[in-house]
KEPAGU-580165 format. One record per residue (C-alpha): residue number from 0; residue in one letter; x, y, z. Coordinates in pm, 1 decimal, padded with zeros to 6 digits, always signed. Example, Ala and Ser with C-alpha at 12.3 -4.5 7.8 and 13.67 -1.06 7.14 Angstrom:
# KEPAGU-580165
(0, 'A', (+01230.0, -00450.0, +00780.0));
(1, 'S', (+01367.0, -00106.0, +00714.0));
***
This chain:
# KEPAGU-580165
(0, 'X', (+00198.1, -01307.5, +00505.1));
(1, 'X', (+00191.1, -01280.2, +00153.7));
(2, 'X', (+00389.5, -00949.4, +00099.0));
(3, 'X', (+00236.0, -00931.7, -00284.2));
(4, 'X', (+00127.0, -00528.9, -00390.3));
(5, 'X', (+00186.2, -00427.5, +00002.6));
(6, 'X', (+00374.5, -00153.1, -00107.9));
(7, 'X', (+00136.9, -00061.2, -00414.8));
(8, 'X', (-00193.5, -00058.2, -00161.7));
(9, 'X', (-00258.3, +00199.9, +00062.0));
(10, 'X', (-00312.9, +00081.4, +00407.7));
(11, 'X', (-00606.9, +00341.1, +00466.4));
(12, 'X', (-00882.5, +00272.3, +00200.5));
(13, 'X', (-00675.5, -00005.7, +00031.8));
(14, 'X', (-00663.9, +00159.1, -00327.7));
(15, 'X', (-00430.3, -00044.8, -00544.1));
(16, 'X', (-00127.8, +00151.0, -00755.4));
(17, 'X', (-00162.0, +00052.5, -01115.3));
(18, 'X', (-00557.9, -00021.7, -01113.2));
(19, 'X', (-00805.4, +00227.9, -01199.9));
(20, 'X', (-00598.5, +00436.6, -01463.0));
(21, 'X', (-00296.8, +00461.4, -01251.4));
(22, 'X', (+00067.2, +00405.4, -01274.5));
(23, 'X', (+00222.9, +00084.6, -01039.2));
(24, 'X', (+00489.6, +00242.5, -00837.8));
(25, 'X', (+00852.7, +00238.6, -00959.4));
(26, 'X', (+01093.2, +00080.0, -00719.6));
(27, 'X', (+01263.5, +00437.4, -00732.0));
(28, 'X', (+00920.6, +00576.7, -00575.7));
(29, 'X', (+01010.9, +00594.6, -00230.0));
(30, 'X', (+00655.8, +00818.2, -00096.3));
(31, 'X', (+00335.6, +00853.9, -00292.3));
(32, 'X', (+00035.1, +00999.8, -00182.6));
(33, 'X', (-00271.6, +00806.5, -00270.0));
(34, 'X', (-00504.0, +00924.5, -00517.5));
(35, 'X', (-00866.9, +00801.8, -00360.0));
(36, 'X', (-00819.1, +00937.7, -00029.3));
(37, 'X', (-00485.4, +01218.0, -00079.1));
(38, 'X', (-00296.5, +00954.2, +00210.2));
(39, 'X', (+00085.9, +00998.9, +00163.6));
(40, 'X', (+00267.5, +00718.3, +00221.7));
(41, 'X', (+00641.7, +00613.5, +00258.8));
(42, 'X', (+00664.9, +00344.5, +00094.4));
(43, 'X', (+00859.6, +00052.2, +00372.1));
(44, 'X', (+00592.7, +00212.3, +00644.2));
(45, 'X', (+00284.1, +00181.0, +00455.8));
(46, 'X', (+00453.3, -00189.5, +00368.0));
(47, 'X', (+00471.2, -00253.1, +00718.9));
(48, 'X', (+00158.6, -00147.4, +00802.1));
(49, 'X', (-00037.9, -00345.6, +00500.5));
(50, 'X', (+00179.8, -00675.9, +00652.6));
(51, 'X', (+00084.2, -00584.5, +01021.9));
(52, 'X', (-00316.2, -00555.0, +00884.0));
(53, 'X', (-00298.3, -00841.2, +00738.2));
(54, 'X', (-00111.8, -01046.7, +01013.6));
(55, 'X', (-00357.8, -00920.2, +01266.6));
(56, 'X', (-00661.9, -01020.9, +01060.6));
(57, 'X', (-00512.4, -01409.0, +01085.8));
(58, 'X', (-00523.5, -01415.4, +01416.3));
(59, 'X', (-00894.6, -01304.2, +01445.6));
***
């Protein structure tokens, strides 16, 4: 799995940091909350769950 922007994209409506006006995360932004639908995140979690979406969706 490519781990490309899975820390930047929110694993619930898969809004992308630094598109749409916004800021990309700083390494030194450990939680964010995302600003389409108000998820909060920690960072390595929402990571992990981004990789195990898209590891899943290869198997289909």
């Amino acid at each position: 799995i490519n781990p490309r922007n899975t820390t930047q994209t929110c694993h619930r409506c898969d809004f992308v940091m630094g598109t749409e006006g916004t800021d990309k995360l700083r390494l030194a932004d450990r939680e964010w909350t995302c600003p389409k639908c108000h998820t909060h995140h920690v960072r390595d979690h929402n990571a992990a769950q981004n990789i195990l979406i898209k590891g899943l969706a290869k198997l289909a």
